[in-house]
N, CA, C, O and CB atoms as a CASP TS submission, in Angstrom:
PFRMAT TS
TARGET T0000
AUTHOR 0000-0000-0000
METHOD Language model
MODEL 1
PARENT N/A
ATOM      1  N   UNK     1      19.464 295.989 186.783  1.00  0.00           N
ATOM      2  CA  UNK     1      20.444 295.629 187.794  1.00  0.00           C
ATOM      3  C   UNK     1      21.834 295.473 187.177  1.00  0.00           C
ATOM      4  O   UNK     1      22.825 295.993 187.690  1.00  0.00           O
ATOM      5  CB  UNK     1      20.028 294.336 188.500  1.00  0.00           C
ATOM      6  N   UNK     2      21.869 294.875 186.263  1.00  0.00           N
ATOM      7  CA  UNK     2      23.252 294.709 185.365  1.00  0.00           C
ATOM      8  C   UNK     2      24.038 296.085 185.235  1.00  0.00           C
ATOM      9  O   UNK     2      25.205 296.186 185.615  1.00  0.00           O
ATOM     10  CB  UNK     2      22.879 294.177 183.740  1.00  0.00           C
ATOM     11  N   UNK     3      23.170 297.367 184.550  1.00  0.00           N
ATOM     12  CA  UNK     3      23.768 298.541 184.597  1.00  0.00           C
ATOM     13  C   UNK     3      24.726 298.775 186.043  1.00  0.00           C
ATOM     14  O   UNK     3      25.868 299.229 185.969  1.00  0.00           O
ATOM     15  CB  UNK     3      22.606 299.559 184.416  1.00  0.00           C
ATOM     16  N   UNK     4      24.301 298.523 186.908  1.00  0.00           N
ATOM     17  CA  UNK     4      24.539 299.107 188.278  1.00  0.00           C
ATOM     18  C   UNK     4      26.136 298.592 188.030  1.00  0.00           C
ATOM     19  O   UNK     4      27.038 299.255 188.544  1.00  0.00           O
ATOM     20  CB  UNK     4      23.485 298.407 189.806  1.00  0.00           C
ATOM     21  N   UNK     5      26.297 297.991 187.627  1.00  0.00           N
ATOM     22  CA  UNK     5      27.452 297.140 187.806  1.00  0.00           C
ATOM     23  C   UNK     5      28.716 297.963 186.968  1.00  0.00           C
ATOM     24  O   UNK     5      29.905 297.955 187.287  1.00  0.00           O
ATOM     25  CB  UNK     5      27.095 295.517 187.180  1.00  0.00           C
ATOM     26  N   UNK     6      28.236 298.509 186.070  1.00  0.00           N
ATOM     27  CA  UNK     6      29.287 298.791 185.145  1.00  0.00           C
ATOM     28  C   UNK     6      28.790 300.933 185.774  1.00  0.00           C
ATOM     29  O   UNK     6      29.700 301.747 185.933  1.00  0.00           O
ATOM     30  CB  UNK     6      28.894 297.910 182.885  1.00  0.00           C
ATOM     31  N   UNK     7      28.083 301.113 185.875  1.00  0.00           N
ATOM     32  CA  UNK     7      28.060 302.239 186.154  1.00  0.00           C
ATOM     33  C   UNK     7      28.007 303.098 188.069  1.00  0.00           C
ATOM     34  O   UNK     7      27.517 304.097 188.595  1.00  0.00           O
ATOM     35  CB  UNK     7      26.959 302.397 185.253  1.00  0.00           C
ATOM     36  N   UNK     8      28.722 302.089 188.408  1.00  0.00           N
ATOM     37  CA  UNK     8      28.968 302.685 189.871  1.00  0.00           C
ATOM     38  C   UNK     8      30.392 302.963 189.858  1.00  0.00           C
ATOM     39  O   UNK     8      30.898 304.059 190.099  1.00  0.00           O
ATOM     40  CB  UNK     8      28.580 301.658 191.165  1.00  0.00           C
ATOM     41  N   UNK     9      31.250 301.458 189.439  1.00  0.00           N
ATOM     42  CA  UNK     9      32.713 301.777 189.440  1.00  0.00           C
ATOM     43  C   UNK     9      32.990 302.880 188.081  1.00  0.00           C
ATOM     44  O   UNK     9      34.205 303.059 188.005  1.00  0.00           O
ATOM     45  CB  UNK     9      33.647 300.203 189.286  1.00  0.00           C
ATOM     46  N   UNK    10      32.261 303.650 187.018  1.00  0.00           N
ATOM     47  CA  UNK    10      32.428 304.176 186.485  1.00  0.00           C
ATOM     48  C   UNK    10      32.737 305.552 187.200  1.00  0.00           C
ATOM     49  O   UNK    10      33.761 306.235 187.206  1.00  0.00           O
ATOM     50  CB  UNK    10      31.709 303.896 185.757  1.00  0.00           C
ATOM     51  N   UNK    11      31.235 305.766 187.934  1.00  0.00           N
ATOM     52  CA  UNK    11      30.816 306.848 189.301  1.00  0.00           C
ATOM     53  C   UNK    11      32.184 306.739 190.607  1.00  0.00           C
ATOM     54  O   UNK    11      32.515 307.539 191.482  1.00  0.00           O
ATOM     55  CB  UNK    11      28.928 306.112 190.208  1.00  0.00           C
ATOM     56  N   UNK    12      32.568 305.764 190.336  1.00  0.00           N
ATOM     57  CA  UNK    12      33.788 306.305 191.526  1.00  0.00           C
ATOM     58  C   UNK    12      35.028 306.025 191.143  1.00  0.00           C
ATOM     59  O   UNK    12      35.945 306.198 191.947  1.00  0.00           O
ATOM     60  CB  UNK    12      33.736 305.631 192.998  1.00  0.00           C
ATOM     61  N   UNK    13      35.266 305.568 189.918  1.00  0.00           N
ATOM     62  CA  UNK    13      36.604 306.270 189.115  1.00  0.00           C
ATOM     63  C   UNK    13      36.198 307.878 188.346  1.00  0.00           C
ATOM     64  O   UNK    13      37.063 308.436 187.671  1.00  0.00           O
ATOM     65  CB  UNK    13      37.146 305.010 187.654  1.00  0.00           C
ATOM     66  N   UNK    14      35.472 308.213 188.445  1.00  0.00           N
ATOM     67  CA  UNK    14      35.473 309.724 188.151  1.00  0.00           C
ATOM     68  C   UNK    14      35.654 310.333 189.740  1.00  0.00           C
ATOM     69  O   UNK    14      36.597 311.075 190.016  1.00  0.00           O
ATOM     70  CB  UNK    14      33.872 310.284 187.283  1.00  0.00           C
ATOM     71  N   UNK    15      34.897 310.032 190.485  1.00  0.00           N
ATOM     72  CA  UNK    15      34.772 310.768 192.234  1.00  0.00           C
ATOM     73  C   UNK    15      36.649 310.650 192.584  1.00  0.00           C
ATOM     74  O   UNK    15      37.394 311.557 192.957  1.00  0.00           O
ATOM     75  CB  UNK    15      33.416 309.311 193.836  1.00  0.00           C
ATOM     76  N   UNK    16      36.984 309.188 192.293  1.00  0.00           N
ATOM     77  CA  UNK    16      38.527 309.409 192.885  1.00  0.00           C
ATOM     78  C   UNK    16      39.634 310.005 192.124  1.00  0.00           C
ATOM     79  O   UNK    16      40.660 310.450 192.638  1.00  0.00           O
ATOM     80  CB  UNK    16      39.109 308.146 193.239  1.00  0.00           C
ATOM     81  N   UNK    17      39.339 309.986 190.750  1.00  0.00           N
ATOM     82  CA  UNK    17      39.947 311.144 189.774  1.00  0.00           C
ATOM     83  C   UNK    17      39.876 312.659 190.274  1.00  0.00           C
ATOM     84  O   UNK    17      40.691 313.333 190.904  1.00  0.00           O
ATOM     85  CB  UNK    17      39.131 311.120 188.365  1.00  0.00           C
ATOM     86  N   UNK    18      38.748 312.920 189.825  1.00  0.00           N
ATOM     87  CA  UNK    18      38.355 314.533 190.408  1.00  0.00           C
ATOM     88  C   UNK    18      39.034 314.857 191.649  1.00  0.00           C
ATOM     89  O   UNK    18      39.762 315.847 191.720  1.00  0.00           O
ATOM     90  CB  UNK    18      36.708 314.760 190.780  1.00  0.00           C
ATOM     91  N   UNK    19      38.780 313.858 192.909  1.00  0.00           N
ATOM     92  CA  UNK    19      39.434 314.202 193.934  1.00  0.00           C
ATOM     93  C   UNK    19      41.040 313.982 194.183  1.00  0.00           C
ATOM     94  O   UNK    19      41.645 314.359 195.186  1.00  0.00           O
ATOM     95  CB  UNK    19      38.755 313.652 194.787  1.00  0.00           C
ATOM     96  N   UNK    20      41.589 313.308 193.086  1.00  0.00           N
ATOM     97  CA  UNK    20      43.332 312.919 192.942  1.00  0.00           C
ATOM     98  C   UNK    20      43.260 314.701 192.268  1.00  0.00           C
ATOM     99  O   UNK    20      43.641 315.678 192.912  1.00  0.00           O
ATOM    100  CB  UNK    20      44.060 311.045 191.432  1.00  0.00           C
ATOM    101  N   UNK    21      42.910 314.730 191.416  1.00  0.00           N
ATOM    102  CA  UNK    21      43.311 315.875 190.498  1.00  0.00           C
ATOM    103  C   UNK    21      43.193 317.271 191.238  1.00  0.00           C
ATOM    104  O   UNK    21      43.964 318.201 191.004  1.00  0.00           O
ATOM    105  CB  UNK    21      42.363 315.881 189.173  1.00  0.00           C
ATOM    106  N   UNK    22      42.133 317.331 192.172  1.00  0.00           N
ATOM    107  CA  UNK    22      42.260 318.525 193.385  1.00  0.00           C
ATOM    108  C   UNK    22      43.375 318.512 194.112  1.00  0.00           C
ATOM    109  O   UNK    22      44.113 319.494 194.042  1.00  0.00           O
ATOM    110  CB  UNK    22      41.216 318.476 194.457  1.00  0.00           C
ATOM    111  N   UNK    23      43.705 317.463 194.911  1.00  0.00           N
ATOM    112  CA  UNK    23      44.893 317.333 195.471  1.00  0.00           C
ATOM    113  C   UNK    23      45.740 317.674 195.140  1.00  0.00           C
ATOM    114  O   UNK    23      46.542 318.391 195.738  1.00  0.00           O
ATOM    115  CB  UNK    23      45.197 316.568 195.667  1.00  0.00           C
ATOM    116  N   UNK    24      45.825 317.075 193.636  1.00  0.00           N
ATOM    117  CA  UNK    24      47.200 317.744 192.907  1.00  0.00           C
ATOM    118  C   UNK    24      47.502 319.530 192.730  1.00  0.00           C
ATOM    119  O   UNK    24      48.518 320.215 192.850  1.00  0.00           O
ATOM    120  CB  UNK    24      47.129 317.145 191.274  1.00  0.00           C
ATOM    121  N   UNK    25      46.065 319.842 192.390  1.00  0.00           N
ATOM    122  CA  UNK    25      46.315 321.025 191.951  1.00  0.00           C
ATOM    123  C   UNK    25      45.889 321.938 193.342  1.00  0.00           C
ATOM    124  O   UNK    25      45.348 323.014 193.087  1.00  0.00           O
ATOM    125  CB  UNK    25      45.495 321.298 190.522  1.00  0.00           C
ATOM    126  N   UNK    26      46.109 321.563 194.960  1.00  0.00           N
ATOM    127  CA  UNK    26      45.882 322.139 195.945  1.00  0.00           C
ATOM    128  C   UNK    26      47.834 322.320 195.940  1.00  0.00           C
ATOM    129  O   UNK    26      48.435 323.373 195.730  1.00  0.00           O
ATOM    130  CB  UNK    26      44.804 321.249 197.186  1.00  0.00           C
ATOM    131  N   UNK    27      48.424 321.040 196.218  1.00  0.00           N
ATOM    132  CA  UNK    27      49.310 320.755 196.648  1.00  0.00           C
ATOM    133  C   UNK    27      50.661 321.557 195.377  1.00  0.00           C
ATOM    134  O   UNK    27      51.879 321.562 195.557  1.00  0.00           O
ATOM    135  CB  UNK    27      49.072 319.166 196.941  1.00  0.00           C
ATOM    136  N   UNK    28      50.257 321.870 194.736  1.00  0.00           N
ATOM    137  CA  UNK    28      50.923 322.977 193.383  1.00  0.00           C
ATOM    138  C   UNK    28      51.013 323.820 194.027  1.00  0.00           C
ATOM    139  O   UNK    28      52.186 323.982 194.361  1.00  0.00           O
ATOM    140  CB  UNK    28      50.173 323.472 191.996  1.00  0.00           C
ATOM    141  N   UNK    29      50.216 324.670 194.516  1.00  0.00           N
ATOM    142  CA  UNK    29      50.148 325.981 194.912  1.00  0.00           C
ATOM    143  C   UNK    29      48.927 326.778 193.907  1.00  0.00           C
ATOM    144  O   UNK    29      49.171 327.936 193.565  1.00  0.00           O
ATOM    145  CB  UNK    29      51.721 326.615 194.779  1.00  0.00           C
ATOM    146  N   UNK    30      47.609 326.120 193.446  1.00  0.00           N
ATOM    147  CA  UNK    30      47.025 326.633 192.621  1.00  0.00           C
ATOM    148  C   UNK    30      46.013 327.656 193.520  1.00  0.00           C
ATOM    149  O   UNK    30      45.414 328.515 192.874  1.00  0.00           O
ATOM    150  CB  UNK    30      46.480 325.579 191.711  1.00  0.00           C
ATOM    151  N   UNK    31      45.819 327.602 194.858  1.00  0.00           N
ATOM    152  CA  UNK    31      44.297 328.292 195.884  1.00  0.00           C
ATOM    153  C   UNK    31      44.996 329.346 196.273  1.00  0.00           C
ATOM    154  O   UNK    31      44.423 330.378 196.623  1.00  0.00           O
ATOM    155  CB  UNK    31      43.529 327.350 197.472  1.00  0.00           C
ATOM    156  N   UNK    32      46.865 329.178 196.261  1.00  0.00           N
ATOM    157  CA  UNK    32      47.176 330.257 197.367  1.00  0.00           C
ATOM    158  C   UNK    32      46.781 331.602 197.140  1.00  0.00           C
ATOM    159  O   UNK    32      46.569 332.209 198.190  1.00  0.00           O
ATOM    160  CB  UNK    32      48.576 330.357 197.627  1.00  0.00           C
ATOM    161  N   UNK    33      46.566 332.458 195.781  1.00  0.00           N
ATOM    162  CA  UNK    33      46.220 333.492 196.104  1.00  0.00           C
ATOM    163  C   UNK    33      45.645 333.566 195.231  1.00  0.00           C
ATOM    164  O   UNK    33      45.993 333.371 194.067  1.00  0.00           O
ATOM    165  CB  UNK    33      46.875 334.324 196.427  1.00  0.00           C
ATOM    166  N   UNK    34      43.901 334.092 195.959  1.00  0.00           N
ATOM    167  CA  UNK    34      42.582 333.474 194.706  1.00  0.00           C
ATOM    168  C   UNK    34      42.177 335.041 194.510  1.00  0.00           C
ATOM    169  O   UNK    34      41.653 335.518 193.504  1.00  0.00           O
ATOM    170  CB  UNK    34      40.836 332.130 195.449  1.00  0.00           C
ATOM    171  N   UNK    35      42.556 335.765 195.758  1.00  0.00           N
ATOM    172  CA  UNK    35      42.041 337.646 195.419  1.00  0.00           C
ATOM    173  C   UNK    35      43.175 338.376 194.523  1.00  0.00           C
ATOM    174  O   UNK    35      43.136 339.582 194.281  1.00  0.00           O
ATOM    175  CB  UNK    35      41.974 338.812 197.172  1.00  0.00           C
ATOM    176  N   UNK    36      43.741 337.889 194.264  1.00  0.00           N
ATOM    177  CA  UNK    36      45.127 338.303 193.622  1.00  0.00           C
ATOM    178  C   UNK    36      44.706 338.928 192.055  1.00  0.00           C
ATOM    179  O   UNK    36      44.528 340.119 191.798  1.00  0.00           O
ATOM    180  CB  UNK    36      46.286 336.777 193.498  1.00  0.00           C
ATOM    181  N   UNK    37      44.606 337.824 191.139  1.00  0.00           N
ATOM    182  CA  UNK    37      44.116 337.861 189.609  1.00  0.00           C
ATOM    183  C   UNK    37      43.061 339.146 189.483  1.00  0.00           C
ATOM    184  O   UNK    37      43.116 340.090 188.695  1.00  0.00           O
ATOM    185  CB  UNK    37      43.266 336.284 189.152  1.00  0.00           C
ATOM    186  N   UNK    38      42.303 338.926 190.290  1.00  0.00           N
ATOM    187  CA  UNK    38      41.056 340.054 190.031  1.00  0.00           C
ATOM    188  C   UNK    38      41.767 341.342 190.047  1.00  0.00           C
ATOM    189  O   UNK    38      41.992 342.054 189.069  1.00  0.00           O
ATOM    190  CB  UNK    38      39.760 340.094 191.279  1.00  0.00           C
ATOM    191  N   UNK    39      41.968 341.474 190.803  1.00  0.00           N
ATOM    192  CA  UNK    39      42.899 343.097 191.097  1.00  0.00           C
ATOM    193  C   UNK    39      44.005 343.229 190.201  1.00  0.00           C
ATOM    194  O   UNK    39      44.399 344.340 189.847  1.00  0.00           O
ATOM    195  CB  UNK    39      43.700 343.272 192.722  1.00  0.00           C
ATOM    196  N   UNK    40      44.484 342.257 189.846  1.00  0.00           N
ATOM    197  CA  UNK    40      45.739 342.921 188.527  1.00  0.00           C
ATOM    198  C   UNK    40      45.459 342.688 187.206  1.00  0.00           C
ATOM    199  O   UNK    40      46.257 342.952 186.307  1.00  0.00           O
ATOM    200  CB  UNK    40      47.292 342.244 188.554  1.00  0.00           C
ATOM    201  N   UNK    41      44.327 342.187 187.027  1.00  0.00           N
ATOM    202  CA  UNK    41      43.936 342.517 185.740  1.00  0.00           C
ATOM    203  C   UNK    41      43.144 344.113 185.362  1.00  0.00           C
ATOM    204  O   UNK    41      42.555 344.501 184.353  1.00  0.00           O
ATOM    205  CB  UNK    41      43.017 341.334 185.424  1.00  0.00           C
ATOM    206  N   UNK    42      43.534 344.954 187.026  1.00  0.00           N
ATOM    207  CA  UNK    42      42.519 345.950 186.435  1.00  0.00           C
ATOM    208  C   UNK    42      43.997 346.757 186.210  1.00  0.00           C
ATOM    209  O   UNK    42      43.737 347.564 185.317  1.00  0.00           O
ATOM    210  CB  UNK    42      40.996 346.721 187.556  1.00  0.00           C
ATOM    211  N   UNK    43      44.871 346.863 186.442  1.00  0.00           N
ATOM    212  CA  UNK    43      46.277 347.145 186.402  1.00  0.00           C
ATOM    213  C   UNK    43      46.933 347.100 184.635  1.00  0.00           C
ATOM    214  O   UNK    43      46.398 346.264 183.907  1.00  0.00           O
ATOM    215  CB  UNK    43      47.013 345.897 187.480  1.00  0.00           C
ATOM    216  N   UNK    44      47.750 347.747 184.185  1.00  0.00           N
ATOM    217  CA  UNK    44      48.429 347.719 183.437  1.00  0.00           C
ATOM    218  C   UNK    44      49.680 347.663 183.285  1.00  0.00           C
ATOM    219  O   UNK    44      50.290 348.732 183.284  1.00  0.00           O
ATOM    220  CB  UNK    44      48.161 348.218 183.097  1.00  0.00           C
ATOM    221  N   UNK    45      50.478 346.301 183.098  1.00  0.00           N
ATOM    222  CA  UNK    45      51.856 346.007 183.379  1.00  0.00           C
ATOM    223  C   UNK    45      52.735 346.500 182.870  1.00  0.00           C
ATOM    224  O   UNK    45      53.849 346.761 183.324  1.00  0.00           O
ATOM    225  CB  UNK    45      52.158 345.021 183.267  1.00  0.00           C
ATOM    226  N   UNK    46      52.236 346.700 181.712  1.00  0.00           N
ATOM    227  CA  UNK    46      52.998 347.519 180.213  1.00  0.00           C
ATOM    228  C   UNK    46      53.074 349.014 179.835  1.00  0.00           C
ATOM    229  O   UNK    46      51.963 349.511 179.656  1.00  0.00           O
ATOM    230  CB  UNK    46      52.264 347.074 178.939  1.00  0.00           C
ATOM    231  N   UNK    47      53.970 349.727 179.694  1.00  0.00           N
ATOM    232  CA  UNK    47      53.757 350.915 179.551  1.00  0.00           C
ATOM    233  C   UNK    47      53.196 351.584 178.175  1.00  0.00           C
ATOM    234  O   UNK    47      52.950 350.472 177.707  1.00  0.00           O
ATOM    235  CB  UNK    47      54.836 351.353 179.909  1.00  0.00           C
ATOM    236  N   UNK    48      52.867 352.291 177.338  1.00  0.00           N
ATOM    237  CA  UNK    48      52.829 352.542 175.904  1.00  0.00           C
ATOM    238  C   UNK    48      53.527 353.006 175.539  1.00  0.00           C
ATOM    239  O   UNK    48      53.865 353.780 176.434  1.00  0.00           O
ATOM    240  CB  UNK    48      52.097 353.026 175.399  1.00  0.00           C
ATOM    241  N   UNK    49      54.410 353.224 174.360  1.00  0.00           N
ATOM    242  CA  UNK    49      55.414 354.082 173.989  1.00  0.00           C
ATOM    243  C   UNK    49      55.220 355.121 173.372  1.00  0.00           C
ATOM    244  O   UNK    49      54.525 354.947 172.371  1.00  0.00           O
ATOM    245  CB  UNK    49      56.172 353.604 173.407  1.00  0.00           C
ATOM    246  N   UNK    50      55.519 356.068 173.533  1.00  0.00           N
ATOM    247  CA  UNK    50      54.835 357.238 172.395  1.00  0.00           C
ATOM    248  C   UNK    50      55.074 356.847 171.150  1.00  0.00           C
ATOM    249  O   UNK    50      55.818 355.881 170.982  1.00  0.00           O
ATOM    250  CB  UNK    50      55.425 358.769 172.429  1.00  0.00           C
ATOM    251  N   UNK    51      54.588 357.407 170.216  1.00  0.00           N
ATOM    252  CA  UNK    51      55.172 357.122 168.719  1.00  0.00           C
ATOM    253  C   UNK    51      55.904 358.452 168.853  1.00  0.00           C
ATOM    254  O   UNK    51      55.654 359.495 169.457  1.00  0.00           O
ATOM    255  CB  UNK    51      53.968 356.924 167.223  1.00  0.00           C
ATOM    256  N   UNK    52      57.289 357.878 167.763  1.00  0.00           N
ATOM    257  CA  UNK    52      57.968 359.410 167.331  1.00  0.00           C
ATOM    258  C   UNK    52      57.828 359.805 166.222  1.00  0.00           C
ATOM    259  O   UNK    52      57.494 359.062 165.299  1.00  0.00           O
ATOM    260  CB  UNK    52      59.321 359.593 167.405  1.00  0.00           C
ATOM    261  N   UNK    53      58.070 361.125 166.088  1.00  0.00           N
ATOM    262  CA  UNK    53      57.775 362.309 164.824  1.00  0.00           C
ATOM    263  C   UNK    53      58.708 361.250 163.650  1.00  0.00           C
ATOM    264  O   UNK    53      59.849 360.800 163.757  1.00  0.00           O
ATOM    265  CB  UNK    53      58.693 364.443 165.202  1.00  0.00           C
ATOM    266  N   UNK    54      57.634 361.088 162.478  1.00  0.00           N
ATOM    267  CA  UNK    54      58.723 360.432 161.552  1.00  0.00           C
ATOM    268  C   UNK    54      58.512 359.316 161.206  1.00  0.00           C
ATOM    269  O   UNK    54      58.638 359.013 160.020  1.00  0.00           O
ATOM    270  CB  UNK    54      59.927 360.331 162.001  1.00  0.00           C
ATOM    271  N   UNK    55      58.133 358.400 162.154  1.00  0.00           N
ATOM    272  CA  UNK    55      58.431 357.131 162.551  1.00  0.00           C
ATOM    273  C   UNK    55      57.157 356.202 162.233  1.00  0.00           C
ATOM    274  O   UNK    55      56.064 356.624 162.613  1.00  0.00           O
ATOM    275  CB  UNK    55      58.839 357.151 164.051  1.00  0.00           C
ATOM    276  N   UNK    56      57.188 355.568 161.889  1.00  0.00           N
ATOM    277  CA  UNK    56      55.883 354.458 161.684  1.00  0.00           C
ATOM    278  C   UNK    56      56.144 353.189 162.381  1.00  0.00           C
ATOM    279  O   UNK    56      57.216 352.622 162.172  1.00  0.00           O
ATOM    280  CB  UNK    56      55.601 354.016 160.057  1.00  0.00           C
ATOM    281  N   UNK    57      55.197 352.635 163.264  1.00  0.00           N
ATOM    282  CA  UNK    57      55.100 351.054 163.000  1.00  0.00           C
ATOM    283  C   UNK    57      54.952 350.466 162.240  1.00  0.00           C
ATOM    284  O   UNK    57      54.939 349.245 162.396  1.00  0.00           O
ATOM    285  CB  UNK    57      54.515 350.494 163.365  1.00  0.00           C
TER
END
């Protein structure tokens, strides 16, 4: 019975954390665009440069 005591308010300072920390990261703008990432990682932002005659990296 003693446990109960120290491990409930443990159990709902994590529940009201987790749920402060969603909020936060709703209210950022972190959900707005969740199909987005997938599709531009199949994309290439960068172009390659040719190498030139001569020339080394």
């Amino acid at each position: 019975m003693n446990a109960l005591y120290m491990t409930v308010p443990i159990a709902l300072f994590i529940a009201f954390g987790s749920f402060f920390i969603f909020l936060w990261s709703y209210r950022s703008g972190q959900y707005e665009d969740i199909e987005g990432p997938k599709y531009r990682m199949l994309f290439d932002d960068e172009e390659e440069k040719p190498n030139e005659e001569g020339k080394e990296k």
